[in-house]
N, CA, C and O of each residue as an XYZ file, in Angstrom:
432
protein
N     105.794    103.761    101.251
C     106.015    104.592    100.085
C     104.696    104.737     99.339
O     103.841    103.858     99.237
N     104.661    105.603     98.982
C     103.318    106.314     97.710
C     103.417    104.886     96.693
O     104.239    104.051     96.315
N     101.920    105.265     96.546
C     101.856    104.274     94.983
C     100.938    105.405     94.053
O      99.725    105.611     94.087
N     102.067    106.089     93.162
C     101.522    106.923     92.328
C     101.678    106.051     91.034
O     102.583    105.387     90.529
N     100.261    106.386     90.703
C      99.725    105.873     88.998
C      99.571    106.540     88.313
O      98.713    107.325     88.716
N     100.146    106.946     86.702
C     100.369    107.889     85.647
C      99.438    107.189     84.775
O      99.916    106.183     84.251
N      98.175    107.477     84.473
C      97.193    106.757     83.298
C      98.311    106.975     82.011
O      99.219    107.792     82.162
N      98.202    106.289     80.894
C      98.521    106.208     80.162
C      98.274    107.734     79.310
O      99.281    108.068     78.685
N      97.210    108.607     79.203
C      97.416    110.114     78.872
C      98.207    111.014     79.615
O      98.351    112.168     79.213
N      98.812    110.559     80.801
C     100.058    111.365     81.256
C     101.288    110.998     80.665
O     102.064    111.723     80.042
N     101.392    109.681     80.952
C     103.204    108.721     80.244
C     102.660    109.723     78.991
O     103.065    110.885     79.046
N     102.108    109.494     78.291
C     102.019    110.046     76.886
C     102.502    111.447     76.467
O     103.355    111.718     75.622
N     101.829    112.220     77.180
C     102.009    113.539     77.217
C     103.743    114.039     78.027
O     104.311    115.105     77.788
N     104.086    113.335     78.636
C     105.466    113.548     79.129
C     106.305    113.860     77.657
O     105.935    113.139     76.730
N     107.098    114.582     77.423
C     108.715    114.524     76.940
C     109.332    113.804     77.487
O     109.174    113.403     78.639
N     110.702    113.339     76.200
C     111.253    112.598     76.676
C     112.539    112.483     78.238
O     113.032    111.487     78.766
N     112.677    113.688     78.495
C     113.730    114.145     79.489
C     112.602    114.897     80.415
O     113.141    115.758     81.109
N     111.009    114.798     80.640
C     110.534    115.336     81.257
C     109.768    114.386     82.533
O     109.142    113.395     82.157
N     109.815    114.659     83.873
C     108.781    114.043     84.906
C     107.604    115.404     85.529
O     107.470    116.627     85.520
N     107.046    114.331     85.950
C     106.100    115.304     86.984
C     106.191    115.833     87.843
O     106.489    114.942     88.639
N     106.157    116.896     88.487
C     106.479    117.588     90.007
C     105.152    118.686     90.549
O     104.575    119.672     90.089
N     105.079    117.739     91.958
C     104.076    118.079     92.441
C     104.553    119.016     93.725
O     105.153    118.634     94.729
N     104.064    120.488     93.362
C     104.712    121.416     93.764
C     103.454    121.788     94.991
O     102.230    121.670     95.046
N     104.657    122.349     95.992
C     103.588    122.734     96.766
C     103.373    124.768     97.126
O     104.368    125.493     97.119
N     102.294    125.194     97.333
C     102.049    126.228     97.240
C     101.781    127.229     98.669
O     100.706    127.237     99.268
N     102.908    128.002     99.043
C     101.982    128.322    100.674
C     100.330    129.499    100.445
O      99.952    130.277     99.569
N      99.790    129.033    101.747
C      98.682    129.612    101.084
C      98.271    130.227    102.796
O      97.212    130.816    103.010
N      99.169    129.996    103.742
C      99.002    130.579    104.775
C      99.789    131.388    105.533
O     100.917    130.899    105.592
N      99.694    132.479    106.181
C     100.150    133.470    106.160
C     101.256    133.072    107.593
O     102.441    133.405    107.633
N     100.602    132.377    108.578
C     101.302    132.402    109.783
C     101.942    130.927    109.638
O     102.779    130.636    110.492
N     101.818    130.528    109.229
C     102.713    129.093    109.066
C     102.754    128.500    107.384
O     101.856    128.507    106.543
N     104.229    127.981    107.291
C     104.480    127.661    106.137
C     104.513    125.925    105.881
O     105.315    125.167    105.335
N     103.436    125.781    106.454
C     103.527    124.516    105.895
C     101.693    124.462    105.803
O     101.069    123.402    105.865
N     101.043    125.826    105.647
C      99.600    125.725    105.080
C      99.778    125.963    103.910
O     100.225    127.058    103.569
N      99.443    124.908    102.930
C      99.425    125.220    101.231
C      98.568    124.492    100.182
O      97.513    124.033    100.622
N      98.792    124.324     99.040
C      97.901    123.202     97.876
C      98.880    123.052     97.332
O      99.913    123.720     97.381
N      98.546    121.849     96.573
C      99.498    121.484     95.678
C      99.246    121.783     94.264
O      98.201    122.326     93.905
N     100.319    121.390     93.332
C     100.171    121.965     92.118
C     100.716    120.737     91.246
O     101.491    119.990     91.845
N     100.464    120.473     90.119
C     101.193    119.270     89.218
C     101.708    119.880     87.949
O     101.052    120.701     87.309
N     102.779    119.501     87.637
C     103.201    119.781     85.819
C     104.742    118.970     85.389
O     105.712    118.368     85.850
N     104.454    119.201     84.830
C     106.147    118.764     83.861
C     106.986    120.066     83.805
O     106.851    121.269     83.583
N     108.142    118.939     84.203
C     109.691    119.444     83.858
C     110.556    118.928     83.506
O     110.562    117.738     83.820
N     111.742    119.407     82.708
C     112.703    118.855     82.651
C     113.292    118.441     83.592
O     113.327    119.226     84.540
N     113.981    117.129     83.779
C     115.001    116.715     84.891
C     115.921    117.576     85.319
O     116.198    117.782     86.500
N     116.542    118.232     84.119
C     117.588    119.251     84.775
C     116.796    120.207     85.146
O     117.331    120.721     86.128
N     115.734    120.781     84.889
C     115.173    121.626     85.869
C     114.163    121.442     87.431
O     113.436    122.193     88.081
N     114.545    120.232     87.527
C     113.965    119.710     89.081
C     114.699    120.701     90.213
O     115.901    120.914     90.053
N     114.073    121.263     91.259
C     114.601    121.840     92.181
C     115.681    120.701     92.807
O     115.384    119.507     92.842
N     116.744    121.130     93.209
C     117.824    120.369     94.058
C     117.299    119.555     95.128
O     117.859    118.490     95.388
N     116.005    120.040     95.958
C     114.991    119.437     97.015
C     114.035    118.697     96.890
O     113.196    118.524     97.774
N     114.023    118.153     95.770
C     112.942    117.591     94.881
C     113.067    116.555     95.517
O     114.278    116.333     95.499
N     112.396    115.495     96.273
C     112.156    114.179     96.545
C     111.183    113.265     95.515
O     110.115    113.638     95.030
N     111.784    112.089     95.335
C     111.324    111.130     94.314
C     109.757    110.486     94.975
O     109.603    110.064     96.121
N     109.111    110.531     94.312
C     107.482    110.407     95.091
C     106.611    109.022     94.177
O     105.624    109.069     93.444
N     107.528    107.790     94.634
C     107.048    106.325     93.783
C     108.221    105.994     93.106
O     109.324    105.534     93.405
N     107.599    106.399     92.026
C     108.097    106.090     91.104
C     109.207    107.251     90.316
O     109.013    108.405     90.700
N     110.415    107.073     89.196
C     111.083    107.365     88.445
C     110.595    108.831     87.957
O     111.210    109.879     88.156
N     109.682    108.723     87.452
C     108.537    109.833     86.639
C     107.911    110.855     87.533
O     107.287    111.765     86.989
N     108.008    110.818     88.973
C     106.973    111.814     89.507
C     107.400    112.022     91.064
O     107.280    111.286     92.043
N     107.946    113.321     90.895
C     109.190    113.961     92.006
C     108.146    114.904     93.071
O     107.027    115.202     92.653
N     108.504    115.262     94.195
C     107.715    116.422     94.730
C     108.350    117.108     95.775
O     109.266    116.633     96.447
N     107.796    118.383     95.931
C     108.072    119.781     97.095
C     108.513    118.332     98.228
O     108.153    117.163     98.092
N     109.610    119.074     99.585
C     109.665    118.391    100.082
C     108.068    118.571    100.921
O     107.439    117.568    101.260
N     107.727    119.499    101.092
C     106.583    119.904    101.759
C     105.342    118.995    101.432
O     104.679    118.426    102.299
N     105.049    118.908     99.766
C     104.281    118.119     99.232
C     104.205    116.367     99.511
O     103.328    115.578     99.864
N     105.843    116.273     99.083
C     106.100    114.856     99.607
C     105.823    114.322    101.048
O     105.192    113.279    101.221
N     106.383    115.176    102.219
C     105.394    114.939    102.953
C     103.779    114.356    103.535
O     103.565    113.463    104.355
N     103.207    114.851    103.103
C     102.311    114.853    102.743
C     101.509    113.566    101.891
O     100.513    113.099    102.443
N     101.885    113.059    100.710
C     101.445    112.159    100.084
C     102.171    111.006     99.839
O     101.832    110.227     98.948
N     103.660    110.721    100.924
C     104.137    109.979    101.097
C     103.119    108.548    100.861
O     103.012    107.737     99.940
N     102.577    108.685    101.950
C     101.365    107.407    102.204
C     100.115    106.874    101.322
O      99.406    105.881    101.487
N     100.091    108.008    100.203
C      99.046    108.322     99.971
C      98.898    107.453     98.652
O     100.049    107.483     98.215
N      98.031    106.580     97.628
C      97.697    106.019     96.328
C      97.331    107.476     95.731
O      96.348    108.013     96.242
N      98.092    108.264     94.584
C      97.218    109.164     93.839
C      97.807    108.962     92.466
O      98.959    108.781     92.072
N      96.478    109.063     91.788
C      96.484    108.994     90.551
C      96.857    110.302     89.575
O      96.400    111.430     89.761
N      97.987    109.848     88.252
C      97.950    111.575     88.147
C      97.832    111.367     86.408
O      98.497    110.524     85.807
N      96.765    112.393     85.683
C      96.047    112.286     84.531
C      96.402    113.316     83.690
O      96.839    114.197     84.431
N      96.448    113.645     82.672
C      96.960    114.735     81.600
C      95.512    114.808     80.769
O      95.105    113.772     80.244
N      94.789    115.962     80.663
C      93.976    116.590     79.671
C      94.738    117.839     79.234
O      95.135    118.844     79.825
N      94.801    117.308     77.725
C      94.927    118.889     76.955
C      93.838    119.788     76.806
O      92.639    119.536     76.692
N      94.431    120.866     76.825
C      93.401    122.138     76.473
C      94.364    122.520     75.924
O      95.522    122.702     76.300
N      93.640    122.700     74.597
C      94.261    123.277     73.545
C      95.669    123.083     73.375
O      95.990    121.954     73.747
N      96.723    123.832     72.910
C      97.685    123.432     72.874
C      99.144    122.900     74.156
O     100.319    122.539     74.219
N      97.741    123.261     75.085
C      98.355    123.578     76.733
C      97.796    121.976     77.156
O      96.760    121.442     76.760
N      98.808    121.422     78.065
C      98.330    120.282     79.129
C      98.312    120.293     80.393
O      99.246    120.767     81.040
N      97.383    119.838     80.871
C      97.078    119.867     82.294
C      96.674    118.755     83.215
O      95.654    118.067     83.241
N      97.950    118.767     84.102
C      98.145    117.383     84.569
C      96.841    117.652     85.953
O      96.550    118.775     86.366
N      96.333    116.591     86.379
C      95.465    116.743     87.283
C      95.832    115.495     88.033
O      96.664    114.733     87.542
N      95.070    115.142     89.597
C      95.567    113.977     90.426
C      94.067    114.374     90.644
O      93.352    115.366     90.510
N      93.954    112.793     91.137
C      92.491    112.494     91.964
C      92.180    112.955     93.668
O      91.341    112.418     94.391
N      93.088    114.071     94.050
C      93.295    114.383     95.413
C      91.607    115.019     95.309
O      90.962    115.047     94.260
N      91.075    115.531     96.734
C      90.576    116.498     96.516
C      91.251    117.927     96.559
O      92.360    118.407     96.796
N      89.560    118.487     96.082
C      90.539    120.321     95.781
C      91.015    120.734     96.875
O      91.458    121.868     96.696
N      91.188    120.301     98.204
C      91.396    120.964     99.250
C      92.184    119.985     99.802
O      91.976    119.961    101.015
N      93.180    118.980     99.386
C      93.743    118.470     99.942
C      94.954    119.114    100.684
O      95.245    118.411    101.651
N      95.693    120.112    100.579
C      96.871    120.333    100.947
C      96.511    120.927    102.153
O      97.240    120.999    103.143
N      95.266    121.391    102.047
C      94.292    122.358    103.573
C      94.010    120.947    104.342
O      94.525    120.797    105.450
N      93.367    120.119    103.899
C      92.956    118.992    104.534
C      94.248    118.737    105.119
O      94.434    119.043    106.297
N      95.133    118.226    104.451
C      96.980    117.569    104.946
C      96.957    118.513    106.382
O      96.781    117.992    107.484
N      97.134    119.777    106.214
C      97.880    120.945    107.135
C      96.887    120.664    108.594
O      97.412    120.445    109.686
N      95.143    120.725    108.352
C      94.437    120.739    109.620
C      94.144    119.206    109.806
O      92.963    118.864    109.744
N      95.061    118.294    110.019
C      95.105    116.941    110.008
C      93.836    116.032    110.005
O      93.365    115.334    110.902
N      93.358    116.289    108.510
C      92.198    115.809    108.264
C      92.284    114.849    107.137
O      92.659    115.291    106.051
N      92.013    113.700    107.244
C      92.605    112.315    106.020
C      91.701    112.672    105.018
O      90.546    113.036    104.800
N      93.009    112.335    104.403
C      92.609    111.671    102.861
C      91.923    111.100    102.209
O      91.279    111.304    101.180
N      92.170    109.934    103.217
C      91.728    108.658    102.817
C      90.479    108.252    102.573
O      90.216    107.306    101.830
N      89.403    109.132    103.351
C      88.470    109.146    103.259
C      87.164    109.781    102.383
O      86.008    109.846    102.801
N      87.618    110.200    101.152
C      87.247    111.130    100.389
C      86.261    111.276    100.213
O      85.895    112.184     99.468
């Protein structure tokens, strides 16, 4: 199982009925399982029905995504801009491309 870590400016920034969901994005035309991922808050009742639990309580994902970072330690961080927040993970920017042309992680 994942060991996802929420720094303390994410727990923070959560609502109280809200987790994280790390969504995944297709980004390739001939196969659907080429994509990136995406992070934000939602309400629980608005979790997709397919949502798989990814660690912990707080931080759900695409099944596509979950896939994917099953195995994986990622860290996930909240900076505001302006009145807007923006959750970020320590993946690289090209991880979901990396995932698809079976190229690790782990090695960043």
């Amino acid at each position: 199982m994942s060991q996802i870590t929420l720094t303390a400016a994410a727990r923070d920034a959560l609502g109280e009925d809200e987790v994280i969901f790390v969504d995944w994005h297709v980004t390739g035309l001939c196969c659907a399982d080429a994509g990136e991922f995406s992070v934000r808050a939602l309400r629980r009742s608005r979790l997709p029905r397919r949502a798989r639990r990814l660690g912990n309580d707080l931080v759900f994902a695409h099944p596509l995504a979950w896939v994917h970072l099953a195995d994986l330690p990622v860290t996930i961080d909240c900076r505001p801009l302006w009145r807007w927040r923006r959750f970020t993970t320590d993946l690289p920017p090209d991880a979901g491309l990396r995932c698809c042309l079976g190229r690790p992680l782990h090695g960043r």
